[in-house]
N, C-alpha and C positions, 0 to 999 in steps of 0.2 A: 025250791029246796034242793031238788036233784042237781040242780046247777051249784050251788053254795056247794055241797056237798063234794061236787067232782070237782071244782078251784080246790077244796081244800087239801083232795088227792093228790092234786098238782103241785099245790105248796110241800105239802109232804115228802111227796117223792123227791121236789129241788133239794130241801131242805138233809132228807136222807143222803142225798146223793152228795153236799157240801160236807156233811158228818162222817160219811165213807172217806173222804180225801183229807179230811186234816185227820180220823185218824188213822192215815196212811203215814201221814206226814208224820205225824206223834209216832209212829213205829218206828220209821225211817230215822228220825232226830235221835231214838232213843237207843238204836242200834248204835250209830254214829259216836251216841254219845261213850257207846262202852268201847268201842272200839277205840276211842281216844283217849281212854283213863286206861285200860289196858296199857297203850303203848305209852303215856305216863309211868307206868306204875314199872313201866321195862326202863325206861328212863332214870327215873329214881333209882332205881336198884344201882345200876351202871355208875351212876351217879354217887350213890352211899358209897361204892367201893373204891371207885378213884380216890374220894373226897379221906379216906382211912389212908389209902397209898400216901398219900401228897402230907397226912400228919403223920405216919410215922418216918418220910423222909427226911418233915421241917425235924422232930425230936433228934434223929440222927445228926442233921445236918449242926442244932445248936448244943447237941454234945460234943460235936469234931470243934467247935467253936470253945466251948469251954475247957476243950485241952490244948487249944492250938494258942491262944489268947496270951496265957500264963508266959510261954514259950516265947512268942513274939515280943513279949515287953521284954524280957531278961534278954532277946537277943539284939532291942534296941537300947537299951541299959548301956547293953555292953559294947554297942558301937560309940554310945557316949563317952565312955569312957576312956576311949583312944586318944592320945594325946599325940601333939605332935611329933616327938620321941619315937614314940611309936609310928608314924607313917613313913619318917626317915629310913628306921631299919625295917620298914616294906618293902620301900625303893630298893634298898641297896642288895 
């Protein structure tokens, strides 16, 4: 019985001893893990703000578009419209 007894200690104590290290490990992973949503979460931000820059460029860029557009057809209009008459007294 004292022998049952003192195996069982032993199991114990391994057994203790495997429970101490995972959770070591379960701290470790859980640190890690905030550590990495953290810099996530710095990420994201940088990220939201670029991603605002870059739309109110595209808004800019396709309102310089919707006035520049207009302009470009009426100043191919009117290279159509040159006739040859017209390229004569260019030349001359």
């Amino acid at each position: 019985m004292e022998e049952e007894f003192s195996q069982t200690q032993m199991v114990l104590k391994e057994n203790q001893g495997k429970l101490d290290d995972l959770m070591r490990s379960l701290s470790e992973a859980k640190r890690n893990l905030s550590e990495k949503q953290q810099a996530y979460n710095t990420e994201k931000e940088e990220f939201d703000i670029i991603e605002k820059k870059a739309m109110e460029i595209k808004r800019m860029a396709e309102a310089d578009l919707e006035l520049a557009i207009p302009q470009l057809d009426e100043a191919l209009n009117s290279l159509d419209s040159i006739g040859d008459r017209d390229m004569a007294e260019l030349k001359n």
